[in-house]
Kinemage of the C-alpha trace (Angstrom):
@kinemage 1
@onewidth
@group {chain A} dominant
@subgroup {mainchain}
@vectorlist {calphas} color= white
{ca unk a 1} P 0.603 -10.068 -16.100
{ca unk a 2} L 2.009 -9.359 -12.433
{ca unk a 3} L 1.992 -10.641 -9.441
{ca unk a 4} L 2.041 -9.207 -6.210
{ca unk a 5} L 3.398 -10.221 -2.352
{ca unk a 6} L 2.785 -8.112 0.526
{ca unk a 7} L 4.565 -8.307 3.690
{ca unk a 8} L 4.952 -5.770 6.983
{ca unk a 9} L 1.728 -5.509 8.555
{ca unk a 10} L 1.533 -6.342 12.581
{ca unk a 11} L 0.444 -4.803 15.515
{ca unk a 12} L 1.828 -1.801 16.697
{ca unk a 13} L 1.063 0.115 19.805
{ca unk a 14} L -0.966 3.577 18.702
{ca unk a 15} L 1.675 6.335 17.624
{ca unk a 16} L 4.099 3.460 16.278
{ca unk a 17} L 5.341 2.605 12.831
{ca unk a 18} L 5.394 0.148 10.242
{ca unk a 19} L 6.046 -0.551 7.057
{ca unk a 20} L 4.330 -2.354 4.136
{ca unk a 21} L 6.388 -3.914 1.424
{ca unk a 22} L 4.695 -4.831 -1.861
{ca unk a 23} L 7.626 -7.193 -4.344
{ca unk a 24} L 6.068 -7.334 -7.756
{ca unk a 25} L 7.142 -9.681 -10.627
{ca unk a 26} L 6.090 -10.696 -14.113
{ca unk a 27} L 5.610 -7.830 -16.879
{ca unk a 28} L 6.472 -4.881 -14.622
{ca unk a 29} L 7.332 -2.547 -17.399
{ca unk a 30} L 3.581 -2.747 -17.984
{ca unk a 31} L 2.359 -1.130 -14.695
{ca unk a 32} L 0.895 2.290 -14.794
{ca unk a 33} L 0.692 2.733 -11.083
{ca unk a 34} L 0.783 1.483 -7.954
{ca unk a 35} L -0.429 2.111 -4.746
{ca unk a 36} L -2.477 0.681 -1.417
{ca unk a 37} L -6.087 0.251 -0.676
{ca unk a 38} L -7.019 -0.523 2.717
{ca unk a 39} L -10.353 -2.163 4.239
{ca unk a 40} L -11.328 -1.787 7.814
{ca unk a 41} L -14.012 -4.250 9.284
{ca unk a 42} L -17.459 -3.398 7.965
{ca unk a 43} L -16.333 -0.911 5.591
{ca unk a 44} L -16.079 -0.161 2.016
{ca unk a 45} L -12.516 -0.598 0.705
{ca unk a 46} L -10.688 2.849 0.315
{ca unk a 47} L -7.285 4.234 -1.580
{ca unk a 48} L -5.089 4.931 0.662
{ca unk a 49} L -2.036 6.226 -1.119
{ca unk a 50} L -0.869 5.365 -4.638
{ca unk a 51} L 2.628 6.645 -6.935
{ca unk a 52} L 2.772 6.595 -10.794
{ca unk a 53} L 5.339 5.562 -13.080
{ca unk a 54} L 6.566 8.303 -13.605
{ca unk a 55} L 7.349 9.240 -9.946
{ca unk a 56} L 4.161 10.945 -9.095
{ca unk a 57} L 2.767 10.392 -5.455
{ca unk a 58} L -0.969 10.986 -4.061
{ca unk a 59} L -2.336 10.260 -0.579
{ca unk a 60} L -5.838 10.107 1.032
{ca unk a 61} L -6.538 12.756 3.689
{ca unk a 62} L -6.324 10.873 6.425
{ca unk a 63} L -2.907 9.772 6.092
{ca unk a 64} L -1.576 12.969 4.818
{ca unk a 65} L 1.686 13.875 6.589
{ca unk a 66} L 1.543 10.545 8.410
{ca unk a 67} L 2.048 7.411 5.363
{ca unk a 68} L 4.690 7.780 2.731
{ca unk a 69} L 4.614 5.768 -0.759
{ca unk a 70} L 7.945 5.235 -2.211
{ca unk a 71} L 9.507 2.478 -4.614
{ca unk a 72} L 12.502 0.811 -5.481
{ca unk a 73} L 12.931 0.031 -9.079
{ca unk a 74} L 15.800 -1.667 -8.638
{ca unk a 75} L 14.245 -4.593 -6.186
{ca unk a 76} L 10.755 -4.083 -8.124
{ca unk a 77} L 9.330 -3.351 -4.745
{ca unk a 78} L 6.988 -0.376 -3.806
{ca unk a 79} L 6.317 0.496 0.285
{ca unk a 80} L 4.508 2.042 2.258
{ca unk a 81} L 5.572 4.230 5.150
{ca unk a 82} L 2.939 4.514 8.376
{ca unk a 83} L 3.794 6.368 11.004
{ca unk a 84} L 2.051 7.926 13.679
{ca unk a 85} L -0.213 5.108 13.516
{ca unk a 86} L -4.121 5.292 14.981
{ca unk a 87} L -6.944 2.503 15.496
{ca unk a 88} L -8.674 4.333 12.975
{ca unk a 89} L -5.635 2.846 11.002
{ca unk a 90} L -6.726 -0.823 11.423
{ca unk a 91} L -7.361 -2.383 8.601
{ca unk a 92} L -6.509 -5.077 5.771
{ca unk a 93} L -4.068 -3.325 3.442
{ca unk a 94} L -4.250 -4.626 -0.137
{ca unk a 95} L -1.029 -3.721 -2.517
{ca unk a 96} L -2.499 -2.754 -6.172
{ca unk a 97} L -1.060 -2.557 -9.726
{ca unk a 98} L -2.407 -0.693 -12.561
{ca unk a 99} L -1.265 -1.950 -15.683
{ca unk a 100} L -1.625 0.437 -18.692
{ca unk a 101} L -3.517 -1.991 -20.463
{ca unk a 102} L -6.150 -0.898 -17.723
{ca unk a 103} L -6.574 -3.990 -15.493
{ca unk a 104} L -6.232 -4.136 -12.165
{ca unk a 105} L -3.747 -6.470 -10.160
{ca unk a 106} L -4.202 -7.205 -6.011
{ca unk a 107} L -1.946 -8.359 -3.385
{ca unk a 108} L -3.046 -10.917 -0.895
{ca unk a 109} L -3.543 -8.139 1.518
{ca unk a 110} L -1.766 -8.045 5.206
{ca unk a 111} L -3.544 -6.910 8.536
{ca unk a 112} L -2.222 -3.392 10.199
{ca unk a 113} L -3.744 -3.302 13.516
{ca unk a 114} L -2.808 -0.739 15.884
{ca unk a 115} L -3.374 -0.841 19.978
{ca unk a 116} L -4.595 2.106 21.903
């Protein structure tokens, strides 16, 4: 099993950044993938971006170009990059772990909201 912490959400004024850390312990060498969902107010939760073990990275379209997933073996932390940040960003961001087992491991989640 893993567990996972969040931390970095906030409010930022529209076109700022932030940055979403995600610290994972337990079995890490069991995780598949990782990655961050995100659910805005009255909406279904959506994948936002996620990166693989082995290094591969995917994003959701509207975050291309904007968010960057990266990780840091060494601290077994994965973030999350936002920049150029929009209300349409706003939103509870949940940290995820796939282990290879299949199952599914969530973060607390942290609030992003940005100002306009």
């Amino acid at each position: 099993q893993v567990q996972l912490v969040e931390s970095g959400g906030g409010l930022v004024q529209a076109g700022g950044s932030l940055r979403l850390s995600c610290a994972v312990s337990g079995s890490v060498f069991s995780i598949n993938a990782m990655g961050w969902y995100r659910q805005a107010p009255g909406k279904q939760r959506e994948l936002v971006a996620f990166i693989t073990s082995g290094g591969t990275t995917n994003y959701a379209d509207p975050v291309k170009g904007r968010f960057t997933i990266s990780r840091v073996n060494a601290k077994n932390t994965v973030y999350l990059q936002m920049n150029s940040l929009k209300p349409d960003d706003i939103a509870v961001y949940y940290c995820y772990a796939r282990l290879r087992a299949g199952t599914v491991t969530w973060g607390q989640g942290t609030q992003v909201t940005v100002s306009s």
